[in-house]
N, C-alpha and C positions, 0 to 999 in steps of 0.2 A: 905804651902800656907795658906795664911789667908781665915778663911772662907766670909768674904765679896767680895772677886776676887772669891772665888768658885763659889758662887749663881751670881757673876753677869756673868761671863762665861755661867754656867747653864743657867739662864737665857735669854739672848743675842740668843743665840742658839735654845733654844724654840720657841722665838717669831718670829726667821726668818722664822724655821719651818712650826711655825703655821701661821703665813701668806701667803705662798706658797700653805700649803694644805686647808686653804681657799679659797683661789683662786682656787681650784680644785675641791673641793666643790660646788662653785658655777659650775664650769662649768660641772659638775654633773646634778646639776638643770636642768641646760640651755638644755644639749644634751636630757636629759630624759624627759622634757616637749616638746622637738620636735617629739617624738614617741605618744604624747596624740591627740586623736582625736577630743577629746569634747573640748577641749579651757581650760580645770577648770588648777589652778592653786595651785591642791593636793602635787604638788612635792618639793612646796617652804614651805610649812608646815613641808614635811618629811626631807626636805636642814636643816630651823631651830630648828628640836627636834635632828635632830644630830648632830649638832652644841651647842647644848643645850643653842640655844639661844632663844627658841619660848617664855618662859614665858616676858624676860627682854623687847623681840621685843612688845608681847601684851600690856604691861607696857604704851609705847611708844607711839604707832602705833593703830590708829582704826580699820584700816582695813589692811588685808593680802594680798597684792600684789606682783606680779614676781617683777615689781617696785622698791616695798618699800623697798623687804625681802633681793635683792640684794645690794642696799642702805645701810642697815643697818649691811651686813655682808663685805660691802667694805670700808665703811669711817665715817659710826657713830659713836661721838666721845662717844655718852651714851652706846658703846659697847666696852666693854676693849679688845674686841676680833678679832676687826675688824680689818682690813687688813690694814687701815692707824694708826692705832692705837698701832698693833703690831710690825709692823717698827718704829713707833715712841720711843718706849718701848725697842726693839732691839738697836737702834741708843744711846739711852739713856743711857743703861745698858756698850755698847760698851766704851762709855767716861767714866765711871766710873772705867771699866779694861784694860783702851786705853796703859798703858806700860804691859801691856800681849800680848796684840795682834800684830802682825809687819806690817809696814805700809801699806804694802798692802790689807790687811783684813781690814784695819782700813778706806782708802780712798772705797773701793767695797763696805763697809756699809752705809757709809757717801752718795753717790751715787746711791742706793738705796736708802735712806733715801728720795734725792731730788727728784728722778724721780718718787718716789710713790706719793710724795707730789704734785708733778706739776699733774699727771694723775689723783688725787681724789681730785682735788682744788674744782672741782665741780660735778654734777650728772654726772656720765656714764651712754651716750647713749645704747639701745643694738645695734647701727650699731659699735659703738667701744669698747664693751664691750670684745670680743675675744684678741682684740691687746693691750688692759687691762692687763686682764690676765696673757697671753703672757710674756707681759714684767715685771710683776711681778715676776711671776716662774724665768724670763732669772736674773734677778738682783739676787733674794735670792741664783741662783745657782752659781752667778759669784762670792760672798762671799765663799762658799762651796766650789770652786774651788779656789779661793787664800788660804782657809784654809787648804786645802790638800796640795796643792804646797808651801807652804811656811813657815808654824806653824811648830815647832819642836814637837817630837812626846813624849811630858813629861803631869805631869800631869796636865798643862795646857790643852791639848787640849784632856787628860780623860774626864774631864769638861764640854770642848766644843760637846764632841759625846756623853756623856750622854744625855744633854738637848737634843740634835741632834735626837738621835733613840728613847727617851721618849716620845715625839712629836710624832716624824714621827709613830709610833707601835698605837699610840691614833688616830689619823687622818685617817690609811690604814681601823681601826675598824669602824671609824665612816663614813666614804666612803659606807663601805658595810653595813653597818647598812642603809642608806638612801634605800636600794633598799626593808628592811624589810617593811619602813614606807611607800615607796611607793604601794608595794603588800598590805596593811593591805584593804584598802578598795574594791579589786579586784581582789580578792587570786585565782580566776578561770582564773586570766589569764598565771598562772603558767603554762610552756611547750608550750606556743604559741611563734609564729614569734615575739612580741611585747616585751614578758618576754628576749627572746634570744637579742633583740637589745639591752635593759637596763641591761640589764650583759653584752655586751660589750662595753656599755658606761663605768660601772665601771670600767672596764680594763683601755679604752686612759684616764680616770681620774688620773691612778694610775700611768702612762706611762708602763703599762704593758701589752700592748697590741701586740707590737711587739714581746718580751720575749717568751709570752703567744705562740704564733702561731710561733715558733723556738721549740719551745717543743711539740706541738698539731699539727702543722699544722690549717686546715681548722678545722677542726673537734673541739669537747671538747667544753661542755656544762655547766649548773651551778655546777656540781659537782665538774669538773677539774678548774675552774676559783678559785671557793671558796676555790679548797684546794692549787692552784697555790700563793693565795694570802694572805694565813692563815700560810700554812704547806712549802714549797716549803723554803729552806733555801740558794736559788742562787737569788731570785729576791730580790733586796736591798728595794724595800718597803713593803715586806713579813711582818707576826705577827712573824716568826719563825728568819727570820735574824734582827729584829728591837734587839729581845730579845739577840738573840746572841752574840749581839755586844755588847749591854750595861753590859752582865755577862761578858765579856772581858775586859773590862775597868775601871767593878769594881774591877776583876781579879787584874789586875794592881796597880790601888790602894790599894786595900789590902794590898798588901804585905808588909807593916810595919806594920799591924796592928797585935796584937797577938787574935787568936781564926777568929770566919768568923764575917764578919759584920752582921747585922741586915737588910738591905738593899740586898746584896749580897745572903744570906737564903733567903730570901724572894722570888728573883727574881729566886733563881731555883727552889721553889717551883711551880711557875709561868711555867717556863719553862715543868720540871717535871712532871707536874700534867694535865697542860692544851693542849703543844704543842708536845704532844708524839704519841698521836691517830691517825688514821686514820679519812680522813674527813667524814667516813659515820657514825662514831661515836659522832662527833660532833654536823650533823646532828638530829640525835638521839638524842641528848642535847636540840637541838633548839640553830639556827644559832643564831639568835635573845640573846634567853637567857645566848650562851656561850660569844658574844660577849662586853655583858653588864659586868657579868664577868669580862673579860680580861680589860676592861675599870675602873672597882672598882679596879683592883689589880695593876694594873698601874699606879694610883691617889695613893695609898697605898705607893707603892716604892718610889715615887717622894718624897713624905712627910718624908718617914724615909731616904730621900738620902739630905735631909737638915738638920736633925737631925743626922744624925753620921757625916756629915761634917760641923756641926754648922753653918749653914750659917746666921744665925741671931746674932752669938756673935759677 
């Protein structure tokens, strides 16, 4: 396969990603600013440094509002990251490897494409901000389900679950990371009723909140959440099955190549190194610190997985 079909597959695939768990993001924000008592609007600060969009947003933007911050993480176009932005970028990429794809992936994108566009023509309300969302998530997933039912299982669609689970392993980190930025200026409220609701907001963020409580029941606190969603290799937006998948498909590709790829080593060191522990060892690390970590080494892979499949020649 030429490497320009490879990066635009990889690519295609990321942005739908990352637009979905944008959208999840936000609604991160959203749930966990309804546990705030005082009004302040700290959690759209901790929404944009895990998004690592807060410098580009200051840039921008005078002031910090639930408003703006959502604004700018659902349809600013001076945000490459933003949720109309990255379907647009997905849509884009997809005409570029449109004889890769079979028509049905190809019409599911294109349809996404429009209904994102009709939803973020202009400001979302927050009385419509949920049904937003909503239909966000429902589009990127109706692509992901024509992709599974319908794409032959070659190294076209290695490609497609690479960009797939590099994303999704980036997004589940930066999910949990929002609750670090939220705790930073309030770290006493750790072990209260307050701390137990914003850990289970990150849960229905992740849709792992139903999974979550099929394993725990009622019970299971930050410890079993962090490790359900770190360590746990049966929840599909886990750090442990994002990784799994992609040494699987690099697996795949591999195999004409002679010796292991660079990419391939890489990622079991990843694996190896970081997702072998117990989560009280992690812990021990600092949640915070290991997941920055996993965020460098992930940006790492990605790079050297354009470099052994050329995707720039």
């Amino acid at each position: 396969m030429l490497g320009k079909t490879a990066n635009g597959l990889f690519w295609m695939y990321r942005y739908l990603e990352r637009a979905e768990n944008t959208a999840r993001l936000i609604e991160t924000g959203q749930r966990i600013a309804l546990t705030r008592l005082d009004g302040s609007e700290e959690e759209w600060t901790s929404v944009l440094q895990s998004a690592r969009a807060l410098d580009a947003f200051r840039e921008h933007n005078e002031d910090l509002t639930k408003d703006a911050a959502i604004d700018w993480l659902l349809r600013a176009k001076a945000n490459p990251s933003s949720v109309l932005c990255c379907i647009e970028s997905a849509r884009q990429n997809a005409r570029m490897v449109r004889t890769a794809l079979t028509g049905e992936v190809w019409e599911a994108t294109n349809a996404a494409y429009m209904e994102t566009t009709k939803l973020l023509a202009r400001k979302v309300s927050e009385r419509d901000l949920p049904h937003v969302l909503r239909s966000i998530r429902q589009h990127t997933a109706l692509v992901r389900g024509m992709t599974h039912g319908t794409m032959l299982r070659n190294e076209i669609y290695d490609f497609v679950r690479l960009g797939t689970f590099l994303e999704r392993a980036d997004n589940t980190a930066r999910i949990l990371d929002v609750k670090y930025y939220v705790l930073l200026p309030s770290a006493s409220a750790v072990g209260t009723s307050l701390d137990n609701v914003q850990w289970e907001t990150i849960l229905r963020s992740l849709s792992a909140r139903g999974g979550f409580r099929m394993e725990h029941g009622a019970g299971g606190g930050p410890l079993e959440i962090t490790h359900f969603l770190i360590l746990d290799r049966r929840m599909p937006r886990s750090l442990a099955f994002c990784v799994r998948k992609l040494r699987e498909n690099l697996r795949y590709l591999d195999d004409d190549t002679p010796g292991m790829m660079p990419s391939l080593r890489q990622l079991n060191h990843l694996e190896g190194t970081y997702l072998t522990h117990d989560i009280n060892a992690i812990f021990d690390y600092g949640l915070h610190e290991f997941i920055q970590k996993i965020l460098q080494l992930l940006a790492e892979i990605s790079h050297q997985i354009e470099i052994d499949f050329r995707f720039y020649e």
